[in-house]
C-alpha positions in Angstrom: 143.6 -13.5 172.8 139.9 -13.3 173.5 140.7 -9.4 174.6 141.9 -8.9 171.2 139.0 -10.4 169.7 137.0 -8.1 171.3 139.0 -5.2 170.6 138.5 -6.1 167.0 135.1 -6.8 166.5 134.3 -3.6 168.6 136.4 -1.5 166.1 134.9 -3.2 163.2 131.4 -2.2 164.8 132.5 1.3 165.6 133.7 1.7 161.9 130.4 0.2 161.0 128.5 2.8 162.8 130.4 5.6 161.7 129.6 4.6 158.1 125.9 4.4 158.7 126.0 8.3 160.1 128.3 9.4 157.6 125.8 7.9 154.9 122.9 9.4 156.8 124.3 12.9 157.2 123.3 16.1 155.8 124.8 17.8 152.9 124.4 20.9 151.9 125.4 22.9 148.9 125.7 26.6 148.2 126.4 29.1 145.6 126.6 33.0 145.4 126.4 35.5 142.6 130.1 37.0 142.5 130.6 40.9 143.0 127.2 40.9 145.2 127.7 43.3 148.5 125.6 41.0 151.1 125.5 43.9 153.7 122.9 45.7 152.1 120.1 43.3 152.8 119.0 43.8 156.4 115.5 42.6 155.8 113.7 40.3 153.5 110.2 39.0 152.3 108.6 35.1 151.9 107.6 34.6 148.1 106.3 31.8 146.3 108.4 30.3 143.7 106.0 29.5 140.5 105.9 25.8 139.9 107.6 24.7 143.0 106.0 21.9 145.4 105.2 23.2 148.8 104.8 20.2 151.8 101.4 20.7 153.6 100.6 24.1 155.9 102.1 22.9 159.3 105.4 21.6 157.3 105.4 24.7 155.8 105.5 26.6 158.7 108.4 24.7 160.5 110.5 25.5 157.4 110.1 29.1 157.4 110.3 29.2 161.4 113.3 27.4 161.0 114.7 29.7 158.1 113.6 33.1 159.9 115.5 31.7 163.2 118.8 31.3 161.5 118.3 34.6 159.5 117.3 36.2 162.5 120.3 35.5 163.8 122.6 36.7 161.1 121.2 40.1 161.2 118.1 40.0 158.4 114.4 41.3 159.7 111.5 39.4 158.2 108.7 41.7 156.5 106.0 41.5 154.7 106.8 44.7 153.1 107.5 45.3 149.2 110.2 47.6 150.4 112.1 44.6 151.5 116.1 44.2 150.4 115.9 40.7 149.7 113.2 38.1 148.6 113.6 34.4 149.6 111.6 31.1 148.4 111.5 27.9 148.7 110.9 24.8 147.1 111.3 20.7 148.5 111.0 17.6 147.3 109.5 14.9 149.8 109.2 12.3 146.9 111.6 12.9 143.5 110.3 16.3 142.2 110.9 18.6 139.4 112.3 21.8 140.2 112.3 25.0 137.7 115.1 27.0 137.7 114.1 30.7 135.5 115.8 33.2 134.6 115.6 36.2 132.3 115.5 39.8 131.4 113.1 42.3 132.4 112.3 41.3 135.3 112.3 37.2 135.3 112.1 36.4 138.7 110.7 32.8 139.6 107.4 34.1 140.9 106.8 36.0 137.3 107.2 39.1 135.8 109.0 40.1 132.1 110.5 37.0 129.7 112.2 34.5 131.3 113.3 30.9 130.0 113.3 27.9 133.0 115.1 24.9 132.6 114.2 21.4 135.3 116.1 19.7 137.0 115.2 17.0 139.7 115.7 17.2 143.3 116.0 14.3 145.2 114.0 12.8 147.8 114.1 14.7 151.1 115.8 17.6 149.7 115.1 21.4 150.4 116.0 24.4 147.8 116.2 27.8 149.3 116.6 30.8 147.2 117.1 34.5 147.6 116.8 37.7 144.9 117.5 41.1 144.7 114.2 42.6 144.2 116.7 45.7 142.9 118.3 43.7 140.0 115.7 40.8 140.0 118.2 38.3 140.3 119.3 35.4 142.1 122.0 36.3 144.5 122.0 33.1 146.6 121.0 29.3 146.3 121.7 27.1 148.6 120.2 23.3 149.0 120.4 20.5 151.5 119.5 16.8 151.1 118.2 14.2 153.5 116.3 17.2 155.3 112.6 16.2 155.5 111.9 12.2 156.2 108.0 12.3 156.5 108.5 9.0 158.2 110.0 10.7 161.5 108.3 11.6 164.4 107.4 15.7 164.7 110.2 16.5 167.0 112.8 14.4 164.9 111.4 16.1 161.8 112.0 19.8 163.6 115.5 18.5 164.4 116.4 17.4 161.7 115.1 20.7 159.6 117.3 23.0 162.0 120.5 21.3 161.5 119.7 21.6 158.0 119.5 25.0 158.0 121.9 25.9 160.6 124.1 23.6 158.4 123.1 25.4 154.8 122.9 29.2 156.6 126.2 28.7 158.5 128.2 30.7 155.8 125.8 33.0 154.6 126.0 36.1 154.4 128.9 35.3 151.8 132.2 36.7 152.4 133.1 39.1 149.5 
């Protein structure tokens, strides 16, 4: 009887746990422009996205190095070249944020450029935005976003952790499949 006491209370506490991480856990989101042939951008450029809220320089950096290591892997080149096939930005919200979403014709990319109309939306705490245009077509091809990414109360290493299972987690289907 006192085994199966045990027994229970242990599976209550497993279930408990499991809870707690499922709460805690990552989620990611991602959407693609439809009709969009993905294997034609083998290399890409950093932008700033107007508006957007950037986390201080070293934060920064761990984001991109983070980003570049997952694109890396998929095939894409990082440049600094205007000749690049796909532009990506980035936007995060380490305490509730506005974010801008713009749009347009002529040219109405996020970091300026022809008439465009932006609409706001709020991203919650801890939550990173990553975007990606066709410099071509200056339209968004691919958004994808994922929550509970950035706690500034971590440590440095559980912050870089964190970050890459992010974006192994929001990269791990990209490039689309047509």
């Amino acid at each position: 009887m006192l085994n199966n006491k045990f027994a229970k209370l242990g599976m209550a506490l497993l279930l408990a746990l499991l809870a707690c991480t499922l709460a805690s856990a990552q989620d990611v989101t991602t959407n693609a422009m439809p009709g969009v042939d993905f294997s034609k951008y083998q290399t890409y450029k950093w932008v700033t996205v107007q508006g957007a809220t950037y986390p201080n320089q070293i934060v920064d950096a761990q984001i991109k190095q983070s980003i570049d290591s997952q694109l890396a892997a998929k095939g894409l080149t990082k440049t600094d070249a205007d000749t690049a096939n796909l532009y990506i930005g980035y936007q995060v919200s380490l305490n509730t944020e506005k974010q801008w979403n713009a749009y347009g014709m002529g040219g109405g990319l996020r970091w300026g450029g022809g008439m465009a109309t932006a609409q706001q939306s709020t991203i919650a705490i801890g939550t990173l935005v990553l975007d990606m245009y066709d410099p071509t077509t200056k339209q968004l091809v691919w958004t994808g976003r994922a929550t509970k990414t950035l706690d500034s109360n971590a440590n440095q290493q559980k912050k870089q952790k964190n970050l890459d299972n992010a974006m192994k987690k929001l990269l791990k289907n990209f490039p689309p499949k047509s």
